[in-house]
PyMOL Python script that loads the backbone (N, CA, C, O; Angstrom):
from pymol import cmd

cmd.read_pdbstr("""\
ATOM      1  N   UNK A   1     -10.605  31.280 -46.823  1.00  0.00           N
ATOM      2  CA  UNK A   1      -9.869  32.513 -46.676  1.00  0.00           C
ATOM      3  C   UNK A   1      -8.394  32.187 -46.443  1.00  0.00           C
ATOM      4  O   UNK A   1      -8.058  31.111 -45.948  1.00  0.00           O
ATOM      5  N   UNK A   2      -7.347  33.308 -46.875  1.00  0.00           N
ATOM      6  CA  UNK A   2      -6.118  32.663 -47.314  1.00  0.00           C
ATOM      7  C   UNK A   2      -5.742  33.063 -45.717  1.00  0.00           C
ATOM      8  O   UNK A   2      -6.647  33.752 -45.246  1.00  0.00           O
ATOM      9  N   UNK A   3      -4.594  32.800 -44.713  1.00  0.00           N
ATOM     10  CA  UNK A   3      -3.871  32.919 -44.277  1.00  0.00           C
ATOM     11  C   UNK A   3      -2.909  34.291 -44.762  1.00  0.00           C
ATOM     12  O   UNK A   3      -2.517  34.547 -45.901  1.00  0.00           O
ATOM     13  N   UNK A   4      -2.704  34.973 -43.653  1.00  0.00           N
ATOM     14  CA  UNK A   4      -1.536  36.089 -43.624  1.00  0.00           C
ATOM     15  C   UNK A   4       0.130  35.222 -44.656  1.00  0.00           C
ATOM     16  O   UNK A   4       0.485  35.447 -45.813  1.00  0.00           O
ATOM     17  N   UNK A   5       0.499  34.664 -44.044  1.00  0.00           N
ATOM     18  CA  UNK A   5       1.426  33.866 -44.458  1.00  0.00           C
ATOM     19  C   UNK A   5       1.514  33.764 -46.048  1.00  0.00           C
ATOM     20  O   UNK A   5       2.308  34.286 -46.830  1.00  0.00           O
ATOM     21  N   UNK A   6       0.303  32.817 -46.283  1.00  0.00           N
ATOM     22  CA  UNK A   6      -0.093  32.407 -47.548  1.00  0.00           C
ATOM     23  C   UNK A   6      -0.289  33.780 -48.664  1.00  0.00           C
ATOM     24  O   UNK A   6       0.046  33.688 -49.845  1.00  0.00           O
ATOM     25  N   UNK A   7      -0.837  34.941 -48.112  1.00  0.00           N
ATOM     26  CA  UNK A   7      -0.919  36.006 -49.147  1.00  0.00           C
ATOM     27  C   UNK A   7       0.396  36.824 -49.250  1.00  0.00           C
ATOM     28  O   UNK A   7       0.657  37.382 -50.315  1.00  0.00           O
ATOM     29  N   UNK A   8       1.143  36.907 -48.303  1.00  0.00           N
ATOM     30  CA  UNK A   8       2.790  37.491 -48.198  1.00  0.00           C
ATOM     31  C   UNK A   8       3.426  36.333 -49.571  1.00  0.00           C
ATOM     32  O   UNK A   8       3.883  36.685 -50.658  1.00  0.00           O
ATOM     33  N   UNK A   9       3.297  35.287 -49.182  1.00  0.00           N
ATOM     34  CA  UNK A   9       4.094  34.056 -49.761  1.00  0.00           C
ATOM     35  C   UNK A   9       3.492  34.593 -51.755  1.00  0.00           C
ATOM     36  O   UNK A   9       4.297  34.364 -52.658  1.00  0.00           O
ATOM     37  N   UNK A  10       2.792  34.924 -51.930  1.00  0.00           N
ATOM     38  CA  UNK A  10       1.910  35.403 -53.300  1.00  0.00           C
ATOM     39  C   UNK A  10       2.709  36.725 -53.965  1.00  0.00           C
ATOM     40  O   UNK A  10       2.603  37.037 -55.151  1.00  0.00           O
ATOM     41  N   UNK A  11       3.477  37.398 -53.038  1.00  0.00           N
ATOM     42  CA  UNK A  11       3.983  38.776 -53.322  1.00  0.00           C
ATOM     43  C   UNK A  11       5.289  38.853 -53.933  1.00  0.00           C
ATOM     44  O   UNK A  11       6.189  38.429 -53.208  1.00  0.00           O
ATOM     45  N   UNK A  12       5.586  39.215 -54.898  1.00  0.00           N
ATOM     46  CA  UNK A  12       7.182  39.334 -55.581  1.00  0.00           C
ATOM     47  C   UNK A  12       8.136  39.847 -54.132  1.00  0.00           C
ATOM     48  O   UNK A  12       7.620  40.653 -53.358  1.00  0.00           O
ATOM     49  N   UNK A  13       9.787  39.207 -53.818  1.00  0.00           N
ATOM     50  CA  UNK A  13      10.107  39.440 -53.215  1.00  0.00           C
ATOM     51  C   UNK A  13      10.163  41.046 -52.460  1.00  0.00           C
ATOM     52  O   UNK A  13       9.836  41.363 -51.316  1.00  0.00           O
ATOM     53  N   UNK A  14      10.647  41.796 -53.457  1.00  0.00           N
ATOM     54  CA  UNK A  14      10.461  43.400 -52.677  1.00  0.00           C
ATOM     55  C   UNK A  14       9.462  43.330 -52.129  1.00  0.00           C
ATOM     56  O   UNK A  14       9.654  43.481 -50.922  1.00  0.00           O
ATOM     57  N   UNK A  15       8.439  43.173 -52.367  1.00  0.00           N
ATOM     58  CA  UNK A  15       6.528  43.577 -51.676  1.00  0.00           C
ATOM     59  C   UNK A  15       6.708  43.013 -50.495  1.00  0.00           C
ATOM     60  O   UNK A  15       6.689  43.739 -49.502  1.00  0.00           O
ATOM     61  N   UNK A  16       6.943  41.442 -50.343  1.00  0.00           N
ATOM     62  CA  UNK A  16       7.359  40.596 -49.264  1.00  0.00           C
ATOM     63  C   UNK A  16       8.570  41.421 -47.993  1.00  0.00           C
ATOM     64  O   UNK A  16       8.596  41.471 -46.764  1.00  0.00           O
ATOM     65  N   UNK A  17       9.132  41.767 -48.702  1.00  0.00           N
ATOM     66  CA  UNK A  17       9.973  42.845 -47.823  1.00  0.00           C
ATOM     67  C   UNK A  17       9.275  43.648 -47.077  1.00  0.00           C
ATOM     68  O   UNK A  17       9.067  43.815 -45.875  1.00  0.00           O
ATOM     69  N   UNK A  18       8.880  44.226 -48.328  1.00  0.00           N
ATOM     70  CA  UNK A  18       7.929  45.768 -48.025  1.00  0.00           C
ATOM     71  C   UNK A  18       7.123  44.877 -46.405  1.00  0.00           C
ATOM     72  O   UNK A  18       7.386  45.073 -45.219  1.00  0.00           O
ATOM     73  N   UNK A  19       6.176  43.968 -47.007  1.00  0.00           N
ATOM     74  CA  UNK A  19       5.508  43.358 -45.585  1.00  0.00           C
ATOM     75  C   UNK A  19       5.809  43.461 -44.925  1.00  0.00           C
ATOM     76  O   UNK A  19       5.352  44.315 -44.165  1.00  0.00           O
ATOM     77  N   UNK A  20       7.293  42.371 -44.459  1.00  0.00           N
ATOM     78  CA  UNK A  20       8.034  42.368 -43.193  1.00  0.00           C
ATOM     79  C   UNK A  20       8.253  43.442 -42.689  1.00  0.00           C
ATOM     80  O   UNK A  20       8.098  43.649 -41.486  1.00  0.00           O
ATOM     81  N   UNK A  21       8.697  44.408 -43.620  1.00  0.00           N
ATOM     82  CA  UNK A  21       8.953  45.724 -42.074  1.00  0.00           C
ATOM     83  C   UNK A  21       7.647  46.729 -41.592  1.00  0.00           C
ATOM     84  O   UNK A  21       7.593  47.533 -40.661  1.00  0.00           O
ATOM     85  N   UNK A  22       6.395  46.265 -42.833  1.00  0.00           N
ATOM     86  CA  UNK A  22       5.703  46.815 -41.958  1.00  0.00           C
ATOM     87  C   UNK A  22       4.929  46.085 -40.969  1.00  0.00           C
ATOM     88  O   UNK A  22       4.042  46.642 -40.323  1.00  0.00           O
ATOM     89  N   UNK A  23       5.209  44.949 -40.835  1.00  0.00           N
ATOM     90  CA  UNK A  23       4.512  44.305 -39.669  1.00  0.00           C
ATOM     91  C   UNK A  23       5.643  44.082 -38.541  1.00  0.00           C
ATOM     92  O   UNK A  23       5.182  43.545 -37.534  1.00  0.00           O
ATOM     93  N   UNK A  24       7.104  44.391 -38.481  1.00  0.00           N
ATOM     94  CA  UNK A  24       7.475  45.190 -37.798  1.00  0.00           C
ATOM     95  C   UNK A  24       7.389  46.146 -37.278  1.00  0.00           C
ATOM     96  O   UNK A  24       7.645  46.182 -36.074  1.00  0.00           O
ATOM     97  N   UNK A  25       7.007  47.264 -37.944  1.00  0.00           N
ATOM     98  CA  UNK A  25       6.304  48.636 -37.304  1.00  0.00           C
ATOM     99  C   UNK A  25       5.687  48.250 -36.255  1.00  0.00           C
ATOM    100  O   UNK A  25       5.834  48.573 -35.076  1.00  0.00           O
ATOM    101  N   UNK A  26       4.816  47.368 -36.877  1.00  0.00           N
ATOM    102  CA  UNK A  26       2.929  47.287 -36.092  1.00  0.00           C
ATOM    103  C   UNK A  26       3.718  46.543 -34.275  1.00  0.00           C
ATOM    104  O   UNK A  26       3.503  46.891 -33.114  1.00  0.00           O
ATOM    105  N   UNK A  27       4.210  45.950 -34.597  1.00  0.00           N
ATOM    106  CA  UNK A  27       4.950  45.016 -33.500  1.00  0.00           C
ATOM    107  C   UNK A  27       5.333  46.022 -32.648  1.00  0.00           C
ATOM    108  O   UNK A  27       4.688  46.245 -31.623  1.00  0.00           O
ATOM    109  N   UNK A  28       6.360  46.692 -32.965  1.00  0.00           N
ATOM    110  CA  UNK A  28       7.410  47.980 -32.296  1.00  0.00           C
ATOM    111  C   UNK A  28       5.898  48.784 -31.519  1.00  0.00           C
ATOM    112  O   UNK A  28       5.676  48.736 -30.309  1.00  0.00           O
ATOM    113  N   UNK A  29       5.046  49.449 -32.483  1.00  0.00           N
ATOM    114  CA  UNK A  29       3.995  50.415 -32.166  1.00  0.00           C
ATOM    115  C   UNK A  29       3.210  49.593 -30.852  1.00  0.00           C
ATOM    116  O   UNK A  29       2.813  50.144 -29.826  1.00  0.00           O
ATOM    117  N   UNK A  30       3.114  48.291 -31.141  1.00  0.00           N
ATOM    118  CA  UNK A  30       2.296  47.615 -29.744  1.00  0.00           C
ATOM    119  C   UNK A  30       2.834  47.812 -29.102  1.00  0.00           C
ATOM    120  O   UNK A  30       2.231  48.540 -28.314  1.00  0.00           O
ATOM    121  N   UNK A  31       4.639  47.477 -28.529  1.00  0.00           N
ATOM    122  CA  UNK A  31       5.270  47.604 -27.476  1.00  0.00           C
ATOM    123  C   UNK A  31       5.162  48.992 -27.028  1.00  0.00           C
ATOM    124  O   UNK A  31       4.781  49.178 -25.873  1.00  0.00           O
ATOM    125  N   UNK A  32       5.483  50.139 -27.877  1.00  0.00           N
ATOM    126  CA  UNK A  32       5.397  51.013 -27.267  1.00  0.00           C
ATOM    127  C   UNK A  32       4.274  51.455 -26.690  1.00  0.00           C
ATOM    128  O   UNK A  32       4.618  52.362 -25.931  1.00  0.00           O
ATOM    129  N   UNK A  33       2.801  51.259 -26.629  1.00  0.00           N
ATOM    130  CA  UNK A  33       2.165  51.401 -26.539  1.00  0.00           C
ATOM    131  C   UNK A  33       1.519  50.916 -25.009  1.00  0.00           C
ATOM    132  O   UNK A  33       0.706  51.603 -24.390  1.00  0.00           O
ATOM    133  N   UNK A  34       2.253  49.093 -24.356  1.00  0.00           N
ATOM    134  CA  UNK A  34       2.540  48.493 -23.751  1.00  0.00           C
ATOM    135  C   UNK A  34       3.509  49.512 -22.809  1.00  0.00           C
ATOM    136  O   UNK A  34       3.161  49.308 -21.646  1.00  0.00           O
ATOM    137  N   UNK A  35       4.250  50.211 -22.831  1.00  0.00           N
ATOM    138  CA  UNK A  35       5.129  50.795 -22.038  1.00  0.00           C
ATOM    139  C   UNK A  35       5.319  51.887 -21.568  1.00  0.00           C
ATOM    140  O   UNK A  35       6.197  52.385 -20.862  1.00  0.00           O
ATOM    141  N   UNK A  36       3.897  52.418 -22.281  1.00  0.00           N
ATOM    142  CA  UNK A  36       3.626  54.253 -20.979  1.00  0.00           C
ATOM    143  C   UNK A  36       3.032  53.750 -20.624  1.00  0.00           C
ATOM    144  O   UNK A  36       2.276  52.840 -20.963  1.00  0.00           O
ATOM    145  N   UNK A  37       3.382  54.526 -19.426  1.00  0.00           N
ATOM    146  CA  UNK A  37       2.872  55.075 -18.032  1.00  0.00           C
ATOM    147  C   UNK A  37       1.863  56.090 -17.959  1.00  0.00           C
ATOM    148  O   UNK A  37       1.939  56.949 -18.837  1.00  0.00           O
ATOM    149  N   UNK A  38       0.996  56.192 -17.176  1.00  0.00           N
ATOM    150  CA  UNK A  38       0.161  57.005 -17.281  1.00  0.00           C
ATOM    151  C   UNK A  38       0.662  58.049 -16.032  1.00  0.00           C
ATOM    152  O   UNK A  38       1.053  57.759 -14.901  1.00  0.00           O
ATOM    153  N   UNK A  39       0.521  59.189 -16.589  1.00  0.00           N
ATOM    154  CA  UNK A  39       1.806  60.579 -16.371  1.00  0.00           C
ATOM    155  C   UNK A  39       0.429  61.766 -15.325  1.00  0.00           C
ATOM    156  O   UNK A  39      -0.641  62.351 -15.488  1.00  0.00           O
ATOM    157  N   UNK A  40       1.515  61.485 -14.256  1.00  0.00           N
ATOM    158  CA  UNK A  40       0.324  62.385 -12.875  1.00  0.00           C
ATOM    159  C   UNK A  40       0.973  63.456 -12.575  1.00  0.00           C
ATOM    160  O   UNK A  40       0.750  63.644 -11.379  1.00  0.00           O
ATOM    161  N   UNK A  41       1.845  64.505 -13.084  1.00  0.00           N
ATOM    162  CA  UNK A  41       2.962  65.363 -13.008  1.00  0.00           C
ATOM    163  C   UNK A  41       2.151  66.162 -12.623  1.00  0.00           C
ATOM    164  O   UNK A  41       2.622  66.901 -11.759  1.00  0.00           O
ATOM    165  N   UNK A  42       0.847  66.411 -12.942  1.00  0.00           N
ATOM    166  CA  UNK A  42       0.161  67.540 -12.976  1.00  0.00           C
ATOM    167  C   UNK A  42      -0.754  67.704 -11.242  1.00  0.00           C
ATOM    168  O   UNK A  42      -1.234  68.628 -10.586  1.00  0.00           O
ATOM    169  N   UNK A  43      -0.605  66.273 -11.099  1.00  0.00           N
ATOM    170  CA  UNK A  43      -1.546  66.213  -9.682  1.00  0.00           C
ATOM    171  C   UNK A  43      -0.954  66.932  -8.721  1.00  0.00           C
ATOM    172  O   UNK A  43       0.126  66.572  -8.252  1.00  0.00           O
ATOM    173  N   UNK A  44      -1.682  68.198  -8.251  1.00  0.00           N
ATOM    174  CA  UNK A  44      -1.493  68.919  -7.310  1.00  0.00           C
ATOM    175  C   UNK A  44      -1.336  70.477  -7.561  1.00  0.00           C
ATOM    176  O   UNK A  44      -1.648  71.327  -6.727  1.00  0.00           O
ATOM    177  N   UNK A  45      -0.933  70.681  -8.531  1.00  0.00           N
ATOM    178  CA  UNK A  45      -0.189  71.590  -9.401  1.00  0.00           C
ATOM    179  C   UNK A  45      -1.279  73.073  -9.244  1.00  0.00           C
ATOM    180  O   UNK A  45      -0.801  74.172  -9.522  1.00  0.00           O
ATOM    181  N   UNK A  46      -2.817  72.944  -8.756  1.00  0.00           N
ATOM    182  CA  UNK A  46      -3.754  73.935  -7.918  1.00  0.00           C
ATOM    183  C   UNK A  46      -3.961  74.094  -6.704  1.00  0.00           C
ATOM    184  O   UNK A  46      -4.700  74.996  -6.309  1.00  0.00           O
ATOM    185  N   UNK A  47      -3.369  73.279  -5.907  1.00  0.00           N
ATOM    186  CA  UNK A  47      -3.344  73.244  -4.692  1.00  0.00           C
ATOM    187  C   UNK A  47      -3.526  74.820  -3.713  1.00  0.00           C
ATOM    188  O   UNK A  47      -4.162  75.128  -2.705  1.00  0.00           O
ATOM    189  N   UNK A  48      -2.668  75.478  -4.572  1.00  0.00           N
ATOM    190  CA  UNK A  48      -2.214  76.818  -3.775  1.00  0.00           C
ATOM    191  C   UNK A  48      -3.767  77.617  -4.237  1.00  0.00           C
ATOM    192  O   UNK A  48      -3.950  78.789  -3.905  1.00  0.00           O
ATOM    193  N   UNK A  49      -4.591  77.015  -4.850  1.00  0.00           N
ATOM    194  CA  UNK A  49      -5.932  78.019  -5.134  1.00  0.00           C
ATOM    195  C   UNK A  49      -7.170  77.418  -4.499  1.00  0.00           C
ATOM    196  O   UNK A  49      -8.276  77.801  -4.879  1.00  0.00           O
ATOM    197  N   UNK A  50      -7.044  76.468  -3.523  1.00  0.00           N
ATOM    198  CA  UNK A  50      -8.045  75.812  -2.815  1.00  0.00           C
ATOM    199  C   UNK A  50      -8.363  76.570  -1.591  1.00  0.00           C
ATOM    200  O   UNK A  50      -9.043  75.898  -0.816  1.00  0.00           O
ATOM    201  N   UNK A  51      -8.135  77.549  -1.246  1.00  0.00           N
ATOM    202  CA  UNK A  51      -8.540  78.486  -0.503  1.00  0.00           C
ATOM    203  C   UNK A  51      -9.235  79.487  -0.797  1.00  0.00           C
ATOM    204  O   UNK A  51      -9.886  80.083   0.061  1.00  0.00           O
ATOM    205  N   UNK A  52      -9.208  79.922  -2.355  1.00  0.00           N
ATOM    206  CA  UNK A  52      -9.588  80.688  -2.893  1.00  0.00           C
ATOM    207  C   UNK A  52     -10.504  80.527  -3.766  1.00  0.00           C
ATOM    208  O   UNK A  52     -10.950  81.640  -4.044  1.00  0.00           O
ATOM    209  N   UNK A  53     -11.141  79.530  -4.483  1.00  0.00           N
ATOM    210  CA  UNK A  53     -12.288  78.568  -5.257  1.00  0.00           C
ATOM    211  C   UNK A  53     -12.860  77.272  -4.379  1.00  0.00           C
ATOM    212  O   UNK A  53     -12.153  76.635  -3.598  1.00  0.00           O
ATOM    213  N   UNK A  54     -14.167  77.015  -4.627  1.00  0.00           N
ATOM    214  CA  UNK A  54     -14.817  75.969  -4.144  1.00  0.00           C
ATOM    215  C   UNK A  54     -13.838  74.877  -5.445  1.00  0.00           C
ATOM    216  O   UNK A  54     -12.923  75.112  -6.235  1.00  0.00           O
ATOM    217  N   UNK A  55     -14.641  73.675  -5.088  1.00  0.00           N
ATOM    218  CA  UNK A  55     -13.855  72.584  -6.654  1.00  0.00           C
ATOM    219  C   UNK A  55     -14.582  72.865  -8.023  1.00  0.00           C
ATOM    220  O   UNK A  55     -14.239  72.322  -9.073  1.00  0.00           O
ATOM    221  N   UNK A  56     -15.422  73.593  -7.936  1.00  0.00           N
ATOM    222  CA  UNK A  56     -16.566  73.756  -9.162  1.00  0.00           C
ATOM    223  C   UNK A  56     -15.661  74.745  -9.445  1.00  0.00           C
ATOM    224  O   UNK A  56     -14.966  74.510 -10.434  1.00  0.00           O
ATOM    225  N   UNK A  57     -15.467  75.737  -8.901  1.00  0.00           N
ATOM    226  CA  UNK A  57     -15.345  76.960  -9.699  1.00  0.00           C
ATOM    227  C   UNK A  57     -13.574  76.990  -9.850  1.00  0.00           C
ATOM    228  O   UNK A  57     -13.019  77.675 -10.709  1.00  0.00           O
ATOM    229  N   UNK A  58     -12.906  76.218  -8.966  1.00  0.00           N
ATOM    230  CA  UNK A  58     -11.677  76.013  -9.387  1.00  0.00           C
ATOM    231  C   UNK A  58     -11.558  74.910 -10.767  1.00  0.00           C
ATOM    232  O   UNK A  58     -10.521  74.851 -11.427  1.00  0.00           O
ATOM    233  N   UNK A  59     -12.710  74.113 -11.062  1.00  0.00           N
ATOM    234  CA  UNK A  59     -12.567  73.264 -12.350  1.00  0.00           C
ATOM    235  C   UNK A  59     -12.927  74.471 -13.411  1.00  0.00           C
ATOM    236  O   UNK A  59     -12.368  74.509 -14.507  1.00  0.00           O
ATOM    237  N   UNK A  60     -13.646  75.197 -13.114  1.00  0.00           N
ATOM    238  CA  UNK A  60     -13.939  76.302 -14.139  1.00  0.00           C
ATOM    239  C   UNK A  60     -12.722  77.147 -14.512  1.00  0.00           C
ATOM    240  O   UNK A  60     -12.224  77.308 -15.626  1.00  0.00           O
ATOM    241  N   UNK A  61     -12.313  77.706 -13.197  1.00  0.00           N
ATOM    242  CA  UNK A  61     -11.218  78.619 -13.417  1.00  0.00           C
ATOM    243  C   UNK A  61      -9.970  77.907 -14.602  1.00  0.00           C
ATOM    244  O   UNK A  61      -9.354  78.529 -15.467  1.00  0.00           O
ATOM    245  N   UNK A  62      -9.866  76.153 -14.212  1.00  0.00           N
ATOM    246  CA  UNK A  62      -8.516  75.830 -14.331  1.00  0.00           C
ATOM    247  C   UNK A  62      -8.544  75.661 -16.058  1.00  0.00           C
ATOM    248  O   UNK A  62      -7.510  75.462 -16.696  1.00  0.00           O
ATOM    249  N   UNK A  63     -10.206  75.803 -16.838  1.00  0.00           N
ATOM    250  CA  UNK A  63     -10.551  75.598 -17.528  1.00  0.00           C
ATOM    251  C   UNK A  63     -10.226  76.534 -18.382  1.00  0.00           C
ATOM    252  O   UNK A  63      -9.596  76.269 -19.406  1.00  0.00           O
ATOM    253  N   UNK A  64     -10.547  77.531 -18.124  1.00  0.00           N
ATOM    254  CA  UNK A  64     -10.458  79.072 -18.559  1.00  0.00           C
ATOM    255  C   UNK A  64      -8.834  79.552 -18.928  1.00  0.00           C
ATOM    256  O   UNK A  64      -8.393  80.296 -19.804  1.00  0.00           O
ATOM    257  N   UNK A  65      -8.280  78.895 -18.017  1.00  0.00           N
ATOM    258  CA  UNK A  65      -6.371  79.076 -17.537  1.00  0.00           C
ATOM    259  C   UNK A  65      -5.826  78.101 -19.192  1.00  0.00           C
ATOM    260  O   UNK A  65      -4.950  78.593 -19.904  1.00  0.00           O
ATOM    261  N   UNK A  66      -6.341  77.071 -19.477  1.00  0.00           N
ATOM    262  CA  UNK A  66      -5.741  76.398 -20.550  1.00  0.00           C
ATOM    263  C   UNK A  66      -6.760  76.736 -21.429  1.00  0.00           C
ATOM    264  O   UNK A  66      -7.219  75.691 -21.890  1.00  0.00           O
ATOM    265  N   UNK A  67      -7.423  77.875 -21.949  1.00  0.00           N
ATOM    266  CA  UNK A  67      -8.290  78.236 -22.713  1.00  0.00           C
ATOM    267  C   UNK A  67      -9.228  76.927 -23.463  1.00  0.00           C
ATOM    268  O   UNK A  67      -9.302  76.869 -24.690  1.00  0.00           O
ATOM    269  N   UNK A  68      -9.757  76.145 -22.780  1.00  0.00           N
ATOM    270  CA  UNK A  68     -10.613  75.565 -22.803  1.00  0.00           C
ATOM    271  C   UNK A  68     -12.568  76.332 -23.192  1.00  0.00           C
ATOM    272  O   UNK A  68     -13.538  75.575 -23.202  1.00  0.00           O
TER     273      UNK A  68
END
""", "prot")
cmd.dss("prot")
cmd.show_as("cartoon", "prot")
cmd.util.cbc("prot")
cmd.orient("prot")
């Protein structure tokens, strides 16, 4: 089986181009991918209805609220 390298190296220069930037993409897309954060903006955001629902029926309600 050929090597990445070896089948790029087979391609008329444009195509070879073409390669390089898309395995740039792929590179860029890992990093970014590498660099979120996992986003808690929302934690708390029912608080003010915990007096007013058990957690069941406030998971229901909150369900209903984002038309779920």
């Amino acid at each position: 089986m050929s090597t990445l390298k070896e089948l790029v190296e087979q391609l008329p220069p444009d195509l070879q181009d073409e390669a390089r930037v898309f395995v740039e993409f792929l590179l860029e897309k890992k990093a970014r991918k590498k660099e979120r954060k996992l986003r808690q903006d929302w934690a708390g955001a029912l608080r003010g209805y915990r007096d007013q629902y058990t957690s069941l029926e406030l998971q229901k309600k909150a369900l209903e609220w984002r038309g779920d």
